[in-house]
N, C-alpha and C positions, 0 to 999 in steps of 0.2 A: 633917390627916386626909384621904386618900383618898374617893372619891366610893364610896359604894354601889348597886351597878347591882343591877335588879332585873328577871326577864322580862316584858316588857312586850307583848308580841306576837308575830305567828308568820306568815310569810309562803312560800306554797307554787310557784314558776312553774315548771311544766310544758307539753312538746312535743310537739305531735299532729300529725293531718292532716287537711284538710276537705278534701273532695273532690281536686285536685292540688296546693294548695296547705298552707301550715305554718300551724298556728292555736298560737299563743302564749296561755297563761292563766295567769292572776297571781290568787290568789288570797289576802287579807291581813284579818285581824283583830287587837284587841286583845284579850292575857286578862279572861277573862270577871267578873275578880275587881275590875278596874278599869274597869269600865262607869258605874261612879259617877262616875266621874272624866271619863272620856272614853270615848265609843263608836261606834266603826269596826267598819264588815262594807265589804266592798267586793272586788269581782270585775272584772276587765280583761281582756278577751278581744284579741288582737290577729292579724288575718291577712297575708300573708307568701305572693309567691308565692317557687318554691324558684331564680327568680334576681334574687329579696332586693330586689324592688319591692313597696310598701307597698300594701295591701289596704285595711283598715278598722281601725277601733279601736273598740269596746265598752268601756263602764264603769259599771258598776251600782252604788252608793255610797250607805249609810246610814251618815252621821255625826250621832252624838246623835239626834232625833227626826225626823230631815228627810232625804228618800232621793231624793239625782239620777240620770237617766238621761241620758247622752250618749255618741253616737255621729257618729264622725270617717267619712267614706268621699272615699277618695283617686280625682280621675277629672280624669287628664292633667294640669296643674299646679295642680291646684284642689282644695281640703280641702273639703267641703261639710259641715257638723256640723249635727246636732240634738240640744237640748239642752232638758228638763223635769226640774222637782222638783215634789216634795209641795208646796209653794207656788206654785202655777201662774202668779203675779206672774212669777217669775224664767223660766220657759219660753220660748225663743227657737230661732231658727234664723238660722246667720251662713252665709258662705261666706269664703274668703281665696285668693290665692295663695302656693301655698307653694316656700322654694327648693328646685331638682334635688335630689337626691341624697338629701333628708332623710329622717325617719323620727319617729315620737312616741314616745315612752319606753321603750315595749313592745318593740317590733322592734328601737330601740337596742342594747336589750341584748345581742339575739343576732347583731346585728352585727357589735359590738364584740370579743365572743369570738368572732368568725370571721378577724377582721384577728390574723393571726398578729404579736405583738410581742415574742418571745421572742429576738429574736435584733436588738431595739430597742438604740440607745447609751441610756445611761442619761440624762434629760434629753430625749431624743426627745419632739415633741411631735405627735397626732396632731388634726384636728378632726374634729366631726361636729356636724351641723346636725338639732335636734331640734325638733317641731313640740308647741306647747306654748300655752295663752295665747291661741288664736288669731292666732299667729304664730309663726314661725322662728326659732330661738335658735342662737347658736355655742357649741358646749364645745368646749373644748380638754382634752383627757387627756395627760397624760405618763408617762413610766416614769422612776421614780426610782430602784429599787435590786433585788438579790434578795436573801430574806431568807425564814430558816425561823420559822412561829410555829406556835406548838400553840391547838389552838381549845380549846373552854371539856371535852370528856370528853379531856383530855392527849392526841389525836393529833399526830402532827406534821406540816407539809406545807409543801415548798420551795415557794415563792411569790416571786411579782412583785411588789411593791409601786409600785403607782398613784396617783396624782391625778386629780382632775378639777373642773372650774371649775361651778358653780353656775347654772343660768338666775334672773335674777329674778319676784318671784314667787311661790316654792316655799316649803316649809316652811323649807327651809336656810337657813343665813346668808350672805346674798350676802358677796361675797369672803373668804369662807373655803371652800377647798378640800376635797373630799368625796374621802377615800383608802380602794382599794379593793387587795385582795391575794388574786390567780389564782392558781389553783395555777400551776409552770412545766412544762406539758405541753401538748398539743396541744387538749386540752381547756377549760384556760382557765377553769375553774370558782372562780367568788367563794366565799371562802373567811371573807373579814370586810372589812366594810366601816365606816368610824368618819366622822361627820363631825358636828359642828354646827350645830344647829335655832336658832328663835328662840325658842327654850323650853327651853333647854339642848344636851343633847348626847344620841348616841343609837350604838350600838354593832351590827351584823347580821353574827352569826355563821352559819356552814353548820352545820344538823345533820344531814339528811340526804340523801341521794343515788342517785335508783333509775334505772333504766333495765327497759324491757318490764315495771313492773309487781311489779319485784321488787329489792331492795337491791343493789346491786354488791357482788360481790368483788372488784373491782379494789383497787389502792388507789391512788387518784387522784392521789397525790404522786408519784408511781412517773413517773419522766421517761421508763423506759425501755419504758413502756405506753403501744400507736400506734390511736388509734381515726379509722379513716377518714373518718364524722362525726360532727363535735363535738354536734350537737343533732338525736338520732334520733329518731324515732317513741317515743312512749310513753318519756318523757324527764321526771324531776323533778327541783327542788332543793328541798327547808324547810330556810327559814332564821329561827331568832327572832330578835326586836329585842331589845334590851335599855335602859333606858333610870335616870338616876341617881332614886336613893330621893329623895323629895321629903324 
């Protein structure tokens, strides 16, 4: 017998602008129906200027009864973070050097969809150095194949099908590979994303997709729709998690 997935959560990251620069926010809950089980509220703010040097990172995070605040601010090759919870015990402030080029989670993402890999060998492999832990992590991402899947209301959409390697640390399960599938356009939008937790397994599908505020009619699969760029102003995704019935 097959696993029974069930919606487990709902995660919204949207593209703005703070004064010239891109302000990235990721904002992620659990259904409110499983708060007994487990309960996440949590908000990530991430700034960006527009030639893709990392700004700051915000993270405001209530898990279960206990709510941390930490804040990343990037100045020359140095992370400088401060970090408090509701248990004032754990409240600290670090500093690190971090490597060139890197980025924390947040801006990752909109990096990654900006490295055009549509026209990648399949097996191609790309890195990026992600700041995490209080330190620099290597992921390696690859393209493995293209391949149409239908999300969970039967759309269909020509996709990339991805890999990517794990920092340790994270929820994930180190050395198992976290596969993620873009659409194949210039856009580059995750479409689903599948990998395994230490706590099983966990599936994030696309549900929906606005731009200015208002739904697209595009339809995003559509190879032969050319948007100049990929992450505008007033720019969203929700995607739910989904996760196996206990």
């Amino acid at each position: 017998m097959g696993k029974v997935w069930i919606k487990a959560g709902e995660a919204t990251f949207s593209v703005g602008e703070e004064g010239d620069n891109y302000l990235f926010t990721v904002k992620a809950k659990n259904m409110p129906g499983l708060d007994w089980l487990y309960r996440l509220r949590t908000v990530h703010e991430a700034g960006m200027t527009k030639q893709m040097k990392p700004l700051f990172l915000r993270a405001y995070t209530i898990e279960h009864k206990s709510r941390t605040d930490t804040e990343y601010l990037y100045k020359g090759n140095h992370i400088y973070k401060k970090f408090s919870s509701s248990d004032n015990s754990k409240s600290k402030d670090t500093s690190y050097v971090h490597t060139p080029c890197s980025w924390d989670i947040i801006n990752a993402v909109y990096i990654a969809r900006n490295i055009n890999i549509r026209n990648a060998k399949a097996g191609e492999r790309f890195t990026f150095y992600i700041n995490f832990n209080d330190s620099t992590h290597t992921i390696y991402g690859k393209v493995l194949k293209r391949e149409r899947i239908k999300n969970r209301e039967g759309e269909e959409f020509d996709c990339l099908k991805c890999s990517a390697t794990v920092a340790s640390g994270t929820i994930f399960t180190e050395g198992k590979p976290v596969y993620v599938w873009i659409t194949d356009d210039v856009r580059q939008i995750p479409v689903l994303v599948e990998s395994q937790i230490k706590i099983g397994a966990v599936k994030v599908y696309l549900y929906d997709y606005k731009r200015g505020g208002a739904r697209t009619n595009d339809k995003i699969y559509n190879k032969n729709v050319v948007i100049k760029n990929p992450s505008p102003p007033s720019f969203s995704i929700t995607a739910q998690l989904s996760a196996p019935a206990l």
